[in-house]
C-alpha positions as CSV (number, residue, x, y, z in Angstrom):
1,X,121.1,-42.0,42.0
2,X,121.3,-40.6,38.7
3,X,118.3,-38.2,37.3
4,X,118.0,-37.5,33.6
5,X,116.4,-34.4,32.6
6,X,114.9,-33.7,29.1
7,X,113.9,-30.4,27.4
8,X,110.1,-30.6,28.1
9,X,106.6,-28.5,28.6
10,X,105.4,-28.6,32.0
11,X,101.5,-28.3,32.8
12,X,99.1,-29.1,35.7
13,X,98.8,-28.3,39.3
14,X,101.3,-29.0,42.3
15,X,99.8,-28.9,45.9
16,X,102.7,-27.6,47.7
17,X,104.3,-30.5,50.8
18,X,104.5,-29.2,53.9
19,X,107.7,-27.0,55.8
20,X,110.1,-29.1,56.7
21,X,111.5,-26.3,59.4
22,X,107.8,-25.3,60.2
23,X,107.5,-29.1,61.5
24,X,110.7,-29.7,63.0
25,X,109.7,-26.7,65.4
26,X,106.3,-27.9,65.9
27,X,107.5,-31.5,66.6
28,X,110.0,-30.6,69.1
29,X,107.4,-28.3,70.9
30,X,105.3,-31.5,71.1
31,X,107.6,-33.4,72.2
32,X,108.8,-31.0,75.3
33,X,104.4,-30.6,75.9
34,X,103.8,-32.9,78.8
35,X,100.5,-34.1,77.5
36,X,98.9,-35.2,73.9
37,X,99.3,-32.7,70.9
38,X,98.4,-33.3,67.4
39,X,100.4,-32.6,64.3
40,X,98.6,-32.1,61.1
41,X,100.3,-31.7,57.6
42,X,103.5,-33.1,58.7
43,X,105.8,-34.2,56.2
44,X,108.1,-37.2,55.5
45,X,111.1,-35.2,54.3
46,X,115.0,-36.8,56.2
47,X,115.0,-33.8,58.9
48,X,111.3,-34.2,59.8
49,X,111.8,-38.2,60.4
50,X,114.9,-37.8,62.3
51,X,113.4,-35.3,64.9
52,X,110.5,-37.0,65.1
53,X,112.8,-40.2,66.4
54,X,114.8,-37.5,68.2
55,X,111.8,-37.0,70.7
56,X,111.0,-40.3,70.7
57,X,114.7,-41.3,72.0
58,X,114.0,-38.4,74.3
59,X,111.1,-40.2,76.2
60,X,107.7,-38.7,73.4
61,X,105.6,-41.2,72.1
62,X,104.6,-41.2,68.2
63,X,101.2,-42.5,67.2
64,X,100.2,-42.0,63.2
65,X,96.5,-40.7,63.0
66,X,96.8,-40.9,59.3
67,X,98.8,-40.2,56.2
68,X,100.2,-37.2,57.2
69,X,98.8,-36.7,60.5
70,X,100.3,-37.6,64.0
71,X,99.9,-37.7,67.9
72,X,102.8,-36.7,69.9
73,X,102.5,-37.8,73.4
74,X,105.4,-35.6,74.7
75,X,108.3,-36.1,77.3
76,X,106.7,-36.9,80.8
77,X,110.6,-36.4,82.4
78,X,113.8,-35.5,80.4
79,X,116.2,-38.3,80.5
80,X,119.6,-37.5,82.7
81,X,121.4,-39.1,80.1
82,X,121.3,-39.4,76.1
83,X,123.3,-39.7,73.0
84,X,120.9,-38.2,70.2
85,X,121.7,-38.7,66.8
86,X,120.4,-35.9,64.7
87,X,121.1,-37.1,61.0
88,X,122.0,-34.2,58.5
89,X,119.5,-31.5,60.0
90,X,121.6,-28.1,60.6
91,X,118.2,-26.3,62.2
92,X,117.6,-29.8,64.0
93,X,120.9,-30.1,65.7
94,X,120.6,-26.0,66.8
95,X,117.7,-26.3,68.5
96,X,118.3,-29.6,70.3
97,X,121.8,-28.5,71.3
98,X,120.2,-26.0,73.5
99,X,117.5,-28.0,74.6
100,X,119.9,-30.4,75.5
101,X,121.8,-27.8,77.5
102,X,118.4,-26.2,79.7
103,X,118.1,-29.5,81.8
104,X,120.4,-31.0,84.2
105,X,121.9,-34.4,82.5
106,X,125.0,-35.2,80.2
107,X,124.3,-36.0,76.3
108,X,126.0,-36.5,73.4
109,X,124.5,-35.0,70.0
110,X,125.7,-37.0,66.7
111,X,125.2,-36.1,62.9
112,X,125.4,-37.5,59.7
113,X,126.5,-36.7,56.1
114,X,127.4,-33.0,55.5
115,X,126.6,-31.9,58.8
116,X,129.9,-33.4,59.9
117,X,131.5,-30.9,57.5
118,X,129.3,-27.6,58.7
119,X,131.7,-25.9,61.5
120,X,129.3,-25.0,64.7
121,X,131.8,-22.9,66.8
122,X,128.6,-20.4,68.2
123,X,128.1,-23.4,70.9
124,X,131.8,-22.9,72.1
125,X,131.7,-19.8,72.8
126,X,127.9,-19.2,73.6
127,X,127.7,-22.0,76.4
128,X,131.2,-20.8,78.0
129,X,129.0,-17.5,78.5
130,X,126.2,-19.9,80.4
131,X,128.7,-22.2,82.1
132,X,127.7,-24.9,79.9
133,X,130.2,-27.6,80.4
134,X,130.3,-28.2,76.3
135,X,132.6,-29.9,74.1
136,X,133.3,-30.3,70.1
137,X,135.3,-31.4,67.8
138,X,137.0,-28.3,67.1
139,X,133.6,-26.7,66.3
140,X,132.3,-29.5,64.4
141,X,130.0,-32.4,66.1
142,X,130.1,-34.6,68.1
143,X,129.1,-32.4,70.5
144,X,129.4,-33.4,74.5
145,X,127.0,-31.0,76.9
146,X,126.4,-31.2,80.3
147,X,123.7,-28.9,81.3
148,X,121.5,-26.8,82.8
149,X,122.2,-23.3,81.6
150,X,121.3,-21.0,84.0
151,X,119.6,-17.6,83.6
152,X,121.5,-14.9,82.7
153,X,122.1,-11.8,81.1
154,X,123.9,-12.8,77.5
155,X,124.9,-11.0,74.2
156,X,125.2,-13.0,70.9
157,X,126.1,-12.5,67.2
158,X,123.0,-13.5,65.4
159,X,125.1,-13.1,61.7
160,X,126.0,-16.6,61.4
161,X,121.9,-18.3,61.8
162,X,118.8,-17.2,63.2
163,X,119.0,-21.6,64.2
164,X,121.2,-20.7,66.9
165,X,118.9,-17.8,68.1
166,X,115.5,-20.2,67.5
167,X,116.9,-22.7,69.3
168,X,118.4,-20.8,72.8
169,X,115.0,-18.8,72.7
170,X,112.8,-22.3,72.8
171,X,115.5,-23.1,75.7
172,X,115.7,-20.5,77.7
173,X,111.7,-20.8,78.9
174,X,112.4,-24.0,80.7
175,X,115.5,-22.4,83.2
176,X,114.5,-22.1,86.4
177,X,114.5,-17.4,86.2
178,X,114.4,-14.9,83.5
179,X,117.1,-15.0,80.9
180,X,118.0,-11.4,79.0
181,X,118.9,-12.1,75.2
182,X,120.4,-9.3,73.3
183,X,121.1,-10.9,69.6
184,X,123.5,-8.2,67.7
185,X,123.6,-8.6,63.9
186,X,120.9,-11.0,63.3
187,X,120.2,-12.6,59.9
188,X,117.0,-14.1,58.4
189,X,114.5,-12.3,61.0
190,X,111.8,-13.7,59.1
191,X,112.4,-17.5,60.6
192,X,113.3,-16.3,64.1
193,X,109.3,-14.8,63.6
194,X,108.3,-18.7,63.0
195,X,110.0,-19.6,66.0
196,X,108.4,-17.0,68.2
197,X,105.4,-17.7,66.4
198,X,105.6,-21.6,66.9
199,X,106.4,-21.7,70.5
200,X,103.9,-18.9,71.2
201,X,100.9,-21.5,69.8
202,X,102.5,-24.1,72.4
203,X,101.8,-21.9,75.2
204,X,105.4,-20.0,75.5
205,X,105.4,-16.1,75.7
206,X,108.7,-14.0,75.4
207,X,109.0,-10.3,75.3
208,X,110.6,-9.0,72.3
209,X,112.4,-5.9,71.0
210,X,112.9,-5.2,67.8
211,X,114.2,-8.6,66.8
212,X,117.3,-7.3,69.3
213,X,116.5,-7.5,72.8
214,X,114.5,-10.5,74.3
215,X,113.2,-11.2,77.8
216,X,111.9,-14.3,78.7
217,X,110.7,-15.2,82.1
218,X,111.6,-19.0,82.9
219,X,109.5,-21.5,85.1
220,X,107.0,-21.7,81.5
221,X,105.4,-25.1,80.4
222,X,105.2,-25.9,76.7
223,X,101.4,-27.0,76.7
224,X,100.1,-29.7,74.6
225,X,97.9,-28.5,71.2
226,X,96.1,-29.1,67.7
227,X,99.0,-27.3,64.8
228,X,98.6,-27.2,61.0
229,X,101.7,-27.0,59.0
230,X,102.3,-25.0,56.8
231,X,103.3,-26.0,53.2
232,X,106.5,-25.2,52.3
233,X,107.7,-21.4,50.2
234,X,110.8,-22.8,50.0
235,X,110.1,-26.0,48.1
236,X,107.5,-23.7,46.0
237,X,109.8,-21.4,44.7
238,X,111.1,-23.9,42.0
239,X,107.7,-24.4,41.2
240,X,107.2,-20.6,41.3
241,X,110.4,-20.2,38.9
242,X,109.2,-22.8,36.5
243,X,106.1,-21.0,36.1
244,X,108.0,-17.7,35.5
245,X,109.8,-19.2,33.0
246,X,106.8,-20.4,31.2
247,X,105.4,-23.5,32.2
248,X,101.6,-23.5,32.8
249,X,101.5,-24.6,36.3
250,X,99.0,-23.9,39.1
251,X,100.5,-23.7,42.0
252,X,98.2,-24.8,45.6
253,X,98.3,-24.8,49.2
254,X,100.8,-21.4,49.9
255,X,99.2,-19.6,52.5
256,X,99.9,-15.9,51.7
257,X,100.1,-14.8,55.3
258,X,102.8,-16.9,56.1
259,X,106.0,-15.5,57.8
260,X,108.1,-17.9,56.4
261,X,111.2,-16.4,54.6
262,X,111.3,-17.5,51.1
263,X,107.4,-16.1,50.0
264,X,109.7,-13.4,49.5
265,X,110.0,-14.5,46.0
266,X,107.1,-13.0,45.3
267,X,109.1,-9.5,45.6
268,X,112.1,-10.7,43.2
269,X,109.8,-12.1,40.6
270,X,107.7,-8.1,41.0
271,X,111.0,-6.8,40.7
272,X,111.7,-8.8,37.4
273,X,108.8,-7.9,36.2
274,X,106.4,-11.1,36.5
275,X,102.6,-11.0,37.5
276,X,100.7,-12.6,40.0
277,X,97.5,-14.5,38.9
278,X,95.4,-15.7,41.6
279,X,92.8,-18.2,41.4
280,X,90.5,-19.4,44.3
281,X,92.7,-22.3,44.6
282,X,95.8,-21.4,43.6
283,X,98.0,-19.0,41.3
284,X,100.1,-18.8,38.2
285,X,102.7,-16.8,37.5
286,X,103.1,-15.2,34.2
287,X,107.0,-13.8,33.2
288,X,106.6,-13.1,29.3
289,X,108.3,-9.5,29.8
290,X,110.5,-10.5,32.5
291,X,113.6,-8.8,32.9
292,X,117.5,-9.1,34.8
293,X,116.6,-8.0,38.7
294,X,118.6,-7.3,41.6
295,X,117.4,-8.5,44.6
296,X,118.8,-8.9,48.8
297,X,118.1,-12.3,49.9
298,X,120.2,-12.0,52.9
299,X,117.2,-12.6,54.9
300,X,116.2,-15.7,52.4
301,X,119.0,-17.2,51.2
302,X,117.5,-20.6,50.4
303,X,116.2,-18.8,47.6
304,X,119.8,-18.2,45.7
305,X,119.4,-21.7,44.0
306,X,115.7,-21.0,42.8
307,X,116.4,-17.5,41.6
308,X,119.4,-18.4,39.9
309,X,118.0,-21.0,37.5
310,X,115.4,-17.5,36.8
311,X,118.2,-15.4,36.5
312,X,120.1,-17.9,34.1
313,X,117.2,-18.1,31.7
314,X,116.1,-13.9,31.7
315,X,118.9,-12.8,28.9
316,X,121.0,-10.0,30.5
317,X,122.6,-9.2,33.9
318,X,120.9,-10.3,37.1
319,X,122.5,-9.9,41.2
320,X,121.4,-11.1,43.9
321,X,122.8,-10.0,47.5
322,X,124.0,-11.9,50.4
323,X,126.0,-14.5,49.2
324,X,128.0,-14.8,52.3
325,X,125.4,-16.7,53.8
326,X,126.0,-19.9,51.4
327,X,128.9,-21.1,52.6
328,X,128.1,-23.3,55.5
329,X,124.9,-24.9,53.8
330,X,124.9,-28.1,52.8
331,X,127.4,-27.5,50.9
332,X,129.3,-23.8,49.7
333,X,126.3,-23.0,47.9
334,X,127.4,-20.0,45.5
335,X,130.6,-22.1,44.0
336,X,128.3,-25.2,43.7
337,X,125.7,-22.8,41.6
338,X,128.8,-21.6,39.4
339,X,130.4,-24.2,39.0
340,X,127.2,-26.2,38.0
341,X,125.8,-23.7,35.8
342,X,129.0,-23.0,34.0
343,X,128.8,-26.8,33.0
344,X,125.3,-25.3,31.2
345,X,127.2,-22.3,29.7
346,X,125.6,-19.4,31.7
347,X,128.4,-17.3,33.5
348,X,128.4,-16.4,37.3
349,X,131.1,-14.4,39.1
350,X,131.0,-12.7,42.3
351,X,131.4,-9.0,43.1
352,X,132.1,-9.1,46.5
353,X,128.8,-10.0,48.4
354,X,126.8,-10.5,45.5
355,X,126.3,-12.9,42.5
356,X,125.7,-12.0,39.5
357,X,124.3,-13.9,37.0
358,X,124.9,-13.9,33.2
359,X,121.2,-14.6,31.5
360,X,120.7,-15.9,28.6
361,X,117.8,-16.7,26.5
362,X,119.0,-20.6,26.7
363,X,120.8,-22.8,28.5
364,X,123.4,-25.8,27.7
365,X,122.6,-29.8,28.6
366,X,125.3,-31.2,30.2
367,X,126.2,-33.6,33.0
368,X,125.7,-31.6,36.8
369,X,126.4,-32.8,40.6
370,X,124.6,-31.9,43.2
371,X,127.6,-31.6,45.9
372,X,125.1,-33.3,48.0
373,X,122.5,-30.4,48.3
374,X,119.0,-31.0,48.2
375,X,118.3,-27.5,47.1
376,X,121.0,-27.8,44.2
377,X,119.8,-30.8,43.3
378,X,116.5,-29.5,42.7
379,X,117.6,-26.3,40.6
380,X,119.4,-28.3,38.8
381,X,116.1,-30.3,37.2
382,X,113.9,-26.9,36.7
383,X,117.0,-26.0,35.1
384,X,117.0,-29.2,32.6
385,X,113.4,-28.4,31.7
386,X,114.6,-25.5,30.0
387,X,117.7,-26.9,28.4
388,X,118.5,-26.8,24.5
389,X,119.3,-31.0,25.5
390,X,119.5,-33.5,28.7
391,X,120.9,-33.1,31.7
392,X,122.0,-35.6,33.4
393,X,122.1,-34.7,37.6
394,X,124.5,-36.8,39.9
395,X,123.0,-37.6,43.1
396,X,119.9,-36.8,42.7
397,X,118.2,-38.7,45.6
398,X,119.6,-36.2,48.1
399,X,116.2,-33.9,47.4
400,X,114.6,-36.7,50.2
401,X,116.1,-34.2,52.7
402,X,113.7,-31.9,52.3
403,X,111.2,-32.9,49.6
404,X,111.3,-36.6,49.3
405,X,108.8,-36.5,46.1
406,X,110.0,-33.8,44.2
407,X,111.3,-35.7,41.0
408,X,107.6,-37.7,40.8
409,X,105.9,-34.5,41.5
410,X,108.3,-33.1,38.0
411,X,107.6,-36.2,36.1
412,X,103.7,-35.6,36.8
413,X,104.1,-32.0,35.4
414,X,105.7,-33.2,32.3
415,X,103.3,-33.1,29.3
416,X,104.0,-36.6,26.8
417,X,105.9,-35.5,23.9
418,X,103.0,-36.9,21.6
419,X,100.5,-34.4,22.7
């Protein structure tokens, strides 16, 4: 799918869809609750719909309450044997890989797309710790286990994803004694906190300390509940950046005490310079005097393609830190940003782990690709609002990974050029 993107002046409000990985936790809790739990807010975003049929190949029952509410009658006995195919969701596949492994039974965990491509070798040497008899291809899926893990005291490098640290942690609960997790190095604390947050609504308690040492007492029950979803920071923060850049646009349904990563934007747009207006339903974000900013998003790198299309378009010389956590995304996220945004004249270069961006007080139109990224894909049409002419965006349908409405949601913002 091709999207065409034309210099335009965006107004309105934009009610904010719901986390994608918010959900997928919540689903799979549901599904390993023996007993009825319902869902509310749930999206329809790729990842959500494939571990929603995930479970349900697992032995949960799905029954739709309404539009974007569900019932999730969960796994009454976990099958001895399964091949589970779990499309192009990196967080999906981590956390079902060691769910997989806690029970005793042999399956086979499949992937799709760019997943194929995203190497996974934490599982090879992780599970030889647990005597996990596991198998991949070289790191990569498809992934062969034969479980249960049994409890132990284990030391892992948490640099590479929190996902691998979310998913052992909603694992280790169900072993039959009390594992000891000591996670060295951990990245993106902030979504390891949803985790613990999650499975601590669905009845699961682990001791934690400091992010660095975990205990967690086996023989629990994930317990069957009523859970609200949250909407989604991470799909707001293009909205967020538009706004910052100008466009009059109310932005609805953030809740401000979320732990989710990526409200951290809030703290590189202060740092630029931009206010906060709050309204009872909502807020705007006003960035007349912004300025170039330097900002760590090691913690919240799904905000690098957000904050670059700011960056880009706030003349001077922006950085943003942590840019070796881009490279096993859907695709090597920092070269697809500068190669992409070089096709729109603005300059990016790294300086060992940070990029910094060339702003500029416009931008070029041109013809972009996506390399497959939803989140690229998205930057990439904020960025053509702002362009001096059209930008044409090369596989643009891949935003249905994470926010299947994204472009009707832009083409509702757009005010008609008569007006």
């Amino acid at each position: 799918m091709i999207q065409e993107i034309h210099p335009s002046i965006l107004k309105g409000e934009i009610l904010i869809p719901p986390s994608k990985s918010d959900s997928q936790r919540a689903i799979l809790c549901a599904g390993l609750a023996d007993g009825k739990s319902i869902i509310k807010n749930c999206g329809e975003s790729e990842d959500e719909l494939n571990m929603l049929n995930t479970i349900t190949d697992l032995g949960a029952r799905i029954q739709h309450i309404d539009s974007n509410s569900i019932e999730i009658y969960g796994i009454h006995t976990f099958p001895k044997s399964k091949t589970i195919q779990v499309g192009e969701s990196g967080l999906g596949l981590r956390l079902l890989t060691s769910i997989c492994a806690a029970h005793d039974g042999e399956f086979i965990l499949e992937g799709s797309g760019t997943l194929l491509k995203r190497p996974m070798n934490f599982f090879d040497a992780t599970f030889l710790k647990l005597k996990v008899d596991f198998h991949s291809n070289n790191g990569y899926l498809p992934f062969e286990i034969k479980g249960p893990i049994f409890p132990t005291s284990l030391t892992v490098d948490g640099s590479q994803s929190s996902q691998y640290i979310s998913g052992l942690l909603m694992a280790f609960p169900v072993l039959l004694g009390t594992t000891y997790l000591k996670v060295e190095n951990l990245k993106s604390i902030p979504y390891l906190e949803m985790t613990l947050k999650t499975i601590n609504a669905f009845g699961i308690t682990i001791e934690n300390q400091n992010f660095e040492d975990f205990i967690i007492e086996g023989n629990q029950h994930y317990l069957p509940v009523e859970y609200n979803i949250e909407s989604d920071w991470s799909s707001a923060s293009y909205w967020i950046v538009a706004a910052a850049l100008g466009s009059d646009i109310l932005i609805k349904g953030l809740s401000m005490s979320s732990l989710q990563a990526d409200k951290k934007i809030l703290e590189a747009l202060a740092i630029a310079n931009c206010k906060l207006i709050n309204f009872e339903n909502g807020f705007k974000v006003e960035g007349e005097n912004r300025k170039p900013f330097h900002f760590n998003a090691t913690h919240c790198p799904d905000l690098f393609p957000a904050l670059t299309v700011f960056a880009a378009l706030t003349p001077g010389l922006s950085a943003i830190e942590g840019v070796h956590r881009l490279s096993t995304k859907e695709s090597d996220r920092g070269q697809a940003l500068q190669q992409e945004f070089q096709k729109l004249g603005i300059k990016i270069e790294f300086q060992e782990d940070k990029m910094m961006i060339h702003g500029q007080a416009s931008i070029s139109g041109g013809s972009v690709e996506s390399h497959h990224d939803h989140r690229i894909a998205m930057c990439l049409g904020i960025a053509g609002i702002f362009a001096n002419s059209h930008v044409i965006i090369e596989n643009a349908e891949v935003v249905s990974k994470s926010y299947p409405n994204f472009w009707n949601d832009l083409n509702a913002l757009i005010l008609p050029s008569d007006l």
